[in-house]
C-alpha positions as YAML, in Angstrom:
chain: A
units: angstrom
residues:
- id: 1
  name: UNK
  ca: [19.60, 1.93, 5.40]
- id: 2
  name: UNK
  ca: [16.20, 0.49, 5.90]
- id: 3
  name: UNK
  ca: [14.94, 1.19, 10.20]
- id: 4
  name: UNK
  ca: [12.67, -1.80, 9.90]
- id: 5
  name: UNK
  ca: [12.07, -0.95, 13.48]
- id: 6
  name: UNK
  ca: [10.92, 2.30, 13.15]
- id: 7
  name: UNK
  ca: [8.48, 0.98, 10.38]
- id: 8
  name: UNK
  ca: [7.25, -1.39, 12.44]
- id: 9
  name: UNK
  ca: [6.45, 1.47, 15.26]
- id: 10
  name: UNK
  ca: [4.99, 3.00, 12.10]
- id: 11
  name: UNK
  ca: [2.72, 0.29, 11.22]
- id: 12
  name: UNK
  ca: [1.56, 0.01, 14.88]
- id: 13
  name: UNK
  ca: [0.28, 3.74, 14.77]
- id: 14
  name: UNK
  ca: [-1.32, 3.34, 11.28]
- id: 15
  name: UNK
  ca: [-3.41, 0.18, 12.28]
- id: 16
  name: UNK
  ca: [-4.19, 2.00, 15.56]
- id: 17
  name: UNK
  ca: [-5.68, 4.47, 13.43]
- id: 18
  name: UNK
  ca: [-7.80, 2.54, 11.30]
- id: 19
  name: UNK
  ca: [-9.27, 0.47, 13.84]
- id: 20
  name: UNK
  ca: [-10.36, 3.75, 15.62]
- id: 21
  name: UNK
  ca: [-11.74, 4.72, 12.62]
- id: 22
  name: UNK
  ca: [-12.98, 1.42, 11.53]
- id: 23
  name: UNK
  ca: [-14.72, 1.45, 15.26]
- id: 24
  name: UNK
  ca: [-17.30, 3.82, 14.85]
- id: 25
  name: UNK
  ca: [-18.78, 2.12, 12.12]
- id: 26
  name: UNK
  ca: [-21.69, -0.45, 11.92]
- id: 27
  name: UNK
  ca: [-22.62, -3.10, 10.67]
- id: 28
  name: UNK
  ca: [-24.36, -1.73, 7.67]
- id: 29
  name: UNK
  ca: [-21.33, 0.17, 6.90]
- id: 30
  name: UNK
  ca: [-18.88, -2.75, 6.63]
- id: 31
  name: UNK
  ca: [-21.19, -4.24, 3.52]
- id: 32
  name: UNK
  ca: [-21.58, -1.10, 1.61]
- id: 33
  name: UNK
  ca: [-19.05, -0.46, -1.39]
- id: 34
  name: UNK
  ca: [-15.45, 0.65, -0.59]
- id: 35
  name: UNK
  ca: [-13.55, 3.01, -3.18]
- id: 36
  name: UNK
  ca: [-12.12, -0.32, -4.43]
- id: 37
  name: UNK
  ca: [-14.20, -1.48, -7.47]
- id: 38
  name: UNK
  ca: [-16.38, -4.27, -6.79]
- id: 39
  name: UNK
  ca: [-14.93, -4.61, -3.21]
- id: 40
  name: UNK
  ca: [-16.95, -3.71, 0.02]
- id: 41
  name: UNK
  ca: [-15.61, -2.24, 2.90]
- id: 42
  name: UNK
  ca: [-15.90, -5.73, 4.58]
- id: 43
  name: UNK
  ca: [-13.56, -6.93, 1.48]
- id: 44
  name: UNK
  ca: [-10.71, -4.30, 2.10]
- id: 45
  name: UNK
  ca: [-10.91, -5.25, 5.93]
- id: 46
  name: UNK
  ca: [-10.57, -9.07, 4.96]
- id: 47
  name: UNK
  ca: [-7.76, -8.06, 2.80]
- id: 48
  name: UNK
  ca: [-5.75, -6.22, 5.55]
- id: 49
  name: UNK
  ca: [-6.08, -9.26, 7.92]
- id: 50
  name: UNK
  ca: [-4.96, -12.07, 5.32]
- id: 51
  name: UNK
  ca: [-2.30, -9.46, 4.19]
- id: 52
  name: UNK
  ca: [-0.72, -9.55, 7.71]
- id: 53
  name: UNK
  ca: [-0.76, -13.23, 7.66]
- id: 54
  name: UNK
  ca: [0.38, -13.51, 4.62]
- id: 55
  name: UNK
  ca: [3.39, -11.29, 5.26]
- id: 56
  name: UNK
  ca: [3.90, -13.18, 8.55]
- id: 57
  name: UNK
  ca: [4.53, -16.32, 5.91]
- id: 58
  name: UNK
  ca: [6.93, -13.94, 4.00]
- id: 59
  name: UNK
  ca: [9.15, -13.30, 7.38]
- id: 60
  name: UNK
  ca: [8.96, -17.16, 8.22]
- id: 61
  name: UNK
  ca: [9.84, -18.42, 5.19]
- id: 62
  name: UNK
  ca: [6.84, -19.90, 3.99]
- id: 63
  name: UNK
  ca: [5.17, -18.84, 0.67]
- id: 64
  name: UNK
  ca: [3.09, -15.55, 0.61]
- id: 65
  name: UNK
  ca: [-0.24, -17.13, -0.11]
- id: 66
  name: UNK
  ca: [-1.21, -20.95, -0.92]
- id: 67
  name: UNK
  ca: [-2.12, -19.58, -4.59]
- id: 68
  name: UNK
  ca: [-3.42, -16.45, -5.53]
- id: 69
  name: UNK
  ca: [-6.92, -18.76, -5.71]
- id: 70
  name: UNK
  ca: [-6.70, -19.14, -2.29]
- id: 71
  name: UNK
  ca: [-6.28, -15.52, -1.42]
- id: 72
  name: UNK
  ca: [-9.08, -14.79, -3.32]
- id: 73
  name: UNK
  ca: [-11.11, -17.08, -1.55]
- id: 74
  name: UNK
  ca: [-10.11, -15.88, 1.88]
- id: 75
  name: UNK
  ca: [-11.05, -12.43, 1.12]
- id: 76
  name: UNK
  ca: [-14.37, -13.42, -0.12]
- id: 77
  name: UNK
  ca: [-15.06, -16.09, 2.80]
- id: 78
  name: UNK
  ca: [-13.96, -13.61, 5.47]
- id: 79
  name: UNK
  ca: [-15.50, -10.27, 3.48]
- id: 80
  name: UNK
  ca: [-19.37, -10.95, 5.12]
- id: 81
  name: UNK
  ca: [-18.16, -10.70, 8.60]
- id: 82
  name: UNK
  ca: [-19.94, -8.11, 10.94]
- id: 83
  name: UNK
  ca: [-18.13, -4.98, 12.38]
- id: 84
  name: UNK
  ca: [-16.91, -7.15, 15.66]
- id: 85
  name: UNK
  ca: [-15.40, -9.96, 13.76]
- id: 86
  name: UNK
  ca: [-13.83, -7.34, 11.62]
- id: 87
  name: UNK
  ca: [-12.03, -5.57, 13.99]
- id: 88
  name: UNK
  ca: [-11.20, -8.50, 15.95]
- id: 89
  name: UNK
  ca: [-9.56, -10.38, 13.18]
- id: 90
  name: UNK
  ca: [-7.45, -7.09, 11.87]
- id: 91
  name: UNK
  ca: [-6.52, -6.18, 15.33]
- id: 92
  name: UNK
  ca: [-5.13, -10.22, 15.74]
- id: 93
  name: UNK
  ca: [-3.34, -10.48, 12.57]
- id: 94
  name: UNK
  ca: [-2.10, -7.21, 13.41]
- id: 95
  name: UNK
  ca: [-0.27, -8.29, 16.66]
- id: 96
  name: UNK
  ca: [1.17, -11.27, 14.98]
- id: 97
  name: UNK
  ca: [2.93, -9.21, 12.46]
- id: 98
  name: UNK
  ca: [4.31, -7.67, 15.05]
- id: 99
  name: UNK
  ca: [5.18, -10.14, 16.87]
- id: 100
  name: UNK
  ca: [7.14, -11.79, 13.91]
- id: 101
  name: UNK
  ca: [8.73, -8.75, 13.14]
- id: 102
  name: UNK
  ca: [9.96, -8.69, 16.68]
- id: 103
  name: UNK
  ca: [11.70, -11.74, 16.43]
- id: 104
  name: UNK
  ca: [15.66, -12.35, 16.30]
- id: 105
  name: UNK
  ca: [16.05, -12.16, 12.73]
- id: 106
  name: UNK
  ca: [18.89, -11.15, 9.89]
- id: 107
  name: UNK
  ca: [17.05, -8.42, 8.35]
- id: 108
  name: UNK
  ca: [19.47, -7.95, 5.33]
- id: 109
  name: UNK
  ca: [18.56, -11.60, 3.87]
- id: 110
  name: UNK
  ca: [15.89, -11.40, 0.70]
- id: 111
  name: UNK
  ca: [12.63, -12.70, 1.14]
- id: 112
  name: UNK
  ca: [9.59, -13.78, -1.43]
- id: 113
  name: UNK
  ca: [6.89, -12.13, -1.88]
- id: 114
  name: UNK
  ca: [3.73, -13.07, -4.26]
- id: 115
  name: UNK
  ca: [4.84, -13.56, -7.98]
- id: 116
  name: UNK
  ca: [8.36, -14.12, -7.07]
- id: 117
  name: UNK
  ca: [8.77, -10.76, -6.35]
- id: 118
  name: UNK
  ca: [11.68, -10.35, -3.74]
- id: 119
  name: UNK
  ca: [13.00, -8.07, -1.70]
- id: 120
  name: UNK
  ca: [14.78, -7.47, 1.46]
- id: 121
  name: UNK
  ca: [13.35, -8.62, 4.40]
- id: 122
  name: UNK
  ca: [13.80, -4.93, 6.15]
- id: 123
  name: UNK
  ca: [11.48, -3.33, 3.65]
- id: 124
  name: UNK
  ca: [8.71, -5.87, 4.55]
- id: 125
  name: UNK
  ca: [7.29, -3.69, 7.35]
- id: 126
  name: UNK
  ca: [7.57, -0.69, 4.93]
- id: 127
  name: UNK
  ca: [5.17, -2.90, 2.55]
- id: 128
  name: UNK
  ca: [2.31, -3.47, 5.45]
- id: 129
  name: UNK
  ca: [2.52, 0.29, 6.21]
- id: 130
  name: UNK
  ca: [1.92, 0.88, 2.78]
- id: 131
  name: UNK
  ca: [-1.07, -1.45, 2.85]
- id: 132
  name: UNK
  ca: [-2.62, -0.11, 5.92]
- id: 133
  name: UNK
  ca: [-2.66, 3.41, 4.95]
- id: 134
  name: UNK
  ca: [-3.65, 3.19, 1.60]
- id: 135
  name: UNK
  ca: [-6.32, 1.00, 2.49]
- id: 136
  name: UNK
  ca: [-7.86, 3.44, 5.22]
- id: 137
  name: UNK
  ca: [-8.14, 5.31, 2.48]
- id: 138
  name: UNK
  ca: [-9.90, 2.76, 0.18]
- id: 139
  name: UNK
  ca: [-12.58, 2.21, 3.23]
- id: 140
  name: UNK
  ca: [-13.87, 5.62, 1.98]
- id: 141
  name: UNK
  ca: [-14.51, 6.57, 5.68]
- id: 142
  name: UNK
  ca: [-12.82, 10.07, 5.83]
- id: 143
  name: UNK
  ca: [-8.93, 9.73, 5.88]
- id: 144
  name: UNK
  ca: [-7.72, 11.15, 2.68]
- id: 145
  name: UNK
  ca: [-4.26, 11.06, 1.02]
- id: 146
  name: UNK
  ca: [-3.97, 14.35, 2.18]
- id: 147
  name: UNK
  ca: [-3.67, 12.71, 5.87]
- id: 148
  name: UNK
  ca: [-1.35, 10.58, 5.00]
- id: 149
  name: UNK
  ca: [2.36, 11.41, 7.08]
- id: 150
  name: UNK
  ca: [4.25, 13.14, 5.25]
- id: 151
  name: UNK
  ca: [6.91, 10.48, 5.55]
- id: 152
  name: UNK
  ca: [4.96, 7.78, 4.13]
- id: 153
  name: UNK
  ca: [3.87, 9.76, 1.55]
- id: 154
  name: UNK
  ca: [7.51, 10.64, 0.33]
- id: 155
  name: UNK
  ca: [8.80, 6.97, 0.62]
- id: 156
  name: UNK
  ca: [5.95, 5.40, -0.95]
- id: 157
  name: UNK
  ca: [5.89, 8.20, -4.10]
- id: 158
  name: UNK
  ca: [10.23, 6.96, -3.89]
- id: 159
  name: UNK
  ca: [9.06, 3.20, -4.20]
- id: 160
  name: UNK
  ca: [5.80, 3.50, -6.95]
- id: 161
  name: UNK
  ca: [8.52, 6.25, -9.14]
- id: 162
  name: UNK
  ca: [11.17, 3.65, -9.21]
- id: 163
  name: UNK
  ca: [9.10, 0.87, -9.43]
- id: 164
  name: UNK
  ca: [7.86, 2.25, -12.98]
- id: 165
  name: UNK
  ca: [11.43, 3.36, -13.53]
- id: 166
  name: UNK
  ca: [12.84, 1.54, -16.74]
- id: 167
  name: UNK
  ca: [9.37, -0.11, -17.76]
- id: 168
  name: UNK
  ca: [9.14, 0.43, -21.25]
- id: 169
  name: UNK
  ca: [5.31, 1.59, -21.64]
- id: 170
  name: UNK
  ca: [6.04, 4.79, -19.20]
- id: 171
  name: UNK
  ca: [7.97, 7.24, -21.31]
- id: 172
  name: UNK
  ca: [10.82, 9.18, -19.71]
- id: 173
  name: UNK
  ca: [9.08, 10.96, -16.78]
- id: 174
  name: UNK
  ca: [10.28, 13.83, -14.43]
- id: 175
  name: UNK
  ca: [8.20, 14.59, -11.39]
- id: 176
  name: UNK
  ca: [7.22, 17.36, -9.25]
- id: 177
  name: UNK
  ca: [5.87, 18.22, -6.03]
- id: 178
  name: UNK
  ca: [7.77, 21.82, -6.32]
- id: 179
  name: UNK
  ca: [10.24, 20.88, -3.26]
- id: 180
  name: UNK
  ca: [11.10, 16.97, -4.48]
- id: 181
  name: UNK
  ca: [11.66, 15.82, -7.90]
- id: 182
  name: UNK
  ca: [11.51, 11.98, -8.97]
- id: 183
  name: UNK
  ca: [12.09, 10.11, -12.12]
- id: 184
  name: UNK
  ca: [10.34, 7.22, -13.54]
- id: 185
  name: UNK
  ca: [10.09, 5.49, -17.01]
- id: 186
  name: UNK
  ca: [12.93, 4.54, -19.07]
- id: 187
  name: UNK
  ca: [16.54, 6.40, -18.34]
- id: 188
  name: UNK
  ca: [17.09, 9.63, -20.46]
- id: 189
  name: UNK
  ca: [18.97, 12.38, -20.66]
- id: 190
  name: UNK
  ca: [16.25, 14.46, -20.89]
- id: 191
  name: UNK
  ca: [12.25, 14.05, -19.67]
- id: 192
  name: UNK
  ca: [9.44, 13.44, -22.12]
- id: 193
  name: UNK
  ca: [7.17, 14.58, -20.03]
- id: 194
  name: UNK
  ca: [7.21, 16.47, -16.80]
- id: 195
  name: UNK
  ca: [4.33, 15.98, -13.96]
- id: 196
  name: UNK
  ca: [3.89, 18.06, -11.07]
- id: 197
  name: UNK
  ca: [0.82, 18.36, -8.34]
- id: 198
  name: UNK
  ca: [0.85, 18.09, -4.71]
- id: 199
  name: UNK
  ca: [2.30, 15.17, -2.84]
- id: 200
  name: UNK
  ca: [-0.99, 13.92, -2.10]
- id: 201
  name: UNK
  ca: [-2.12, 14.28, -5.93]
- id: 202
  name: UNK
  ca: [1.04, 12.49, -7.07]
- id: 203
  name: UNK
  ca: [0.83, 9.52, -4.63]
- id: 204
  name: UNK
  ca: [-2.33, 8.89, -5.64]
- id: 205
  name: UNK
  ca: [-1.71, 9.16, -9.05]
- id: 206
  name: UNK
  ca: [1.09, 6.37, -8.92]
- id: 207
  name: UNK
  ca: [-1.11, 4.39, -6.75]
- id: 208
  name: UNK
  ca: [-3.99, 4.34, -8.92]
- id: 209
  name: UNK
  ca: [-6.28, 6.28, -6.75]
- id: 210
  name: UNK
  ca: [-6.61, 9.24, -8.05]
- id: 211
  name: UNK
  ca: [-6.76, 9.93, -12.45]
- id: 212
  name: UNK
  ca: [-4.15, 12.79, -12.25]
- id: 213
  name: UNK
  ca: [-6.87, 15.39, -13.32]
- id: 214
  name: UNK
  ca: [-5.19, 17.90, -10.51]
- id: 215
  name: UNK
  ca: [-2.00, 17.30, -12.06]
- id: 216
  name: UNK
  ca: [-0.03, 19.88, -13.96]
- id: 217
  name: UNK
  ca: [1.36, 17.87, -17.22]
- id: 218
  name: UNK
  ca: [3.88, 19.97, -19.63]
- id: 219
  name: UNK
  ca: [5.57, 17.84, -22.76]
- id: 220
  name: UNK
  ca: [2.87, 15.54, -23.56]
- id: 221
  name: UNK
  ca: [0.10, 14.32, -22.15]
- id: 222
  name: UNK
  ca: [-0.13, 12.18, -18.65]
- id: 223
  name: UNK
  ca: [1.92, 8.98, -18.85]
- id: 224
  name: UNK
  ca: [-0.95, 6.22, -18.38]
- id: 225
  name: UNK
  ca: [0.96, 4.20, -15.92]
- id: 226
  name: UNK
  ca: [0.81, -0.07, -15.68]
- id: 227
  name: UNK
  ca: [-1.89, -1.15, -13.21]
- id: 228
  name: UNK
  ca: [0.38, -2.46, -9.77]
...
């Protein structure tokens, strides 16, 4: 059972976090180049405010995003901003996330997402998280995976494996952190291919931020996984 409360606690801490981080930057900073390709730092900060909005739609019933045009749009309208409108806008759509997430609400009803992706509604919070601490990460501004909590990192590396799980471009896939085991591709009786690395190396793997070159691969080589 999903504690969407807890997550929401969770997301709290992680934004706190960020904007701490985020806070000792400049101006100059928030314009130079993010580890997201042809994103600034100003871009990923955009992104993280429209994201909470957007997910604030999701828990009210509205669509995600206009059209993924739109979203597009916002990012690059909003992207320019200096440090103080940065962190003013992230720290606002921040509070109303949490605000809508502290609303009455029946947290076991499914909600829409972008694509017509759907889900529960309890996992939503679990989602921001996701997007807050990855993105620190993407800002390039010294938090690593390797800072990640060690809870997020195990539930997100639970979500990306079974996400790829029965997609039919991943072969059969066993992985390995040397305590925790997942498996992802198509179901098997037996592993193609078996992948093991620290949790921070494996996460970022899945995610697409790291190219698996600390990864230990035995049975073939590394599965190249679908982009998310």
């Amino acid at each position: 059972m999903i504690d969407h409360a807890h997550d929401l606690a969770s997301v709290r801490d992680a934004t706190e976090r960020l904007l701490t981080a985020v806070g000792k930057l400049d101006n100059a900073s928030v314009t130079e180049s993010s580890r997201l390709p042809g994103w600034t730092r100003g871009h990923v900060l955009a992104h993280l405010a429209r994201n909470a909005d957007a997910l604030v739609n999701v828990l009210e019933g509205r669509p995600m995003y206009v059209s993924g045009e739109a979203r597009d749009a916002d990012i690059e309208r909003d992207a320019p901003r200096s440090l103080d409108a940065q962190l003013a806008d992230v720290r606002e759509s921040a509070a109303g996330f949490q605000a809508a997430g502290a609303a009455p609400a029946d947290w076991s009803r499914t909600v829409e997402l972008r694509n017509g992706v759907t889900d529960s509604a309890s996992r939503v919070p679990f989602r921001r998280w996701a997007e807050v601490e990855l993105h620190h990460v993407d800002l390039g501004i010294g938090y690593e995976l390797e800072d990640l909590p060690a809870e997020f990192t195990g539930r997100e590396t639970d979500f990306l494996a079974a996400r790829f799980t029965g997609h039919p471009d991943v072969p059969p896939t066993r992985l390995t952190d040397g305590t925790h085991a997942w498996r992802t591709g198509p179901e098997a009786d037996a592993p193609e291919v078996t992948v093991t690395g620290s949790p921070a190396d494996l996460l970022g793997w899945l995610a697409g931020r790291r190219e698996g070159t600390a990864l230990t691969v035995t049975g073939g080589p590394l599965p190249e996984l679908p982009p998310l």
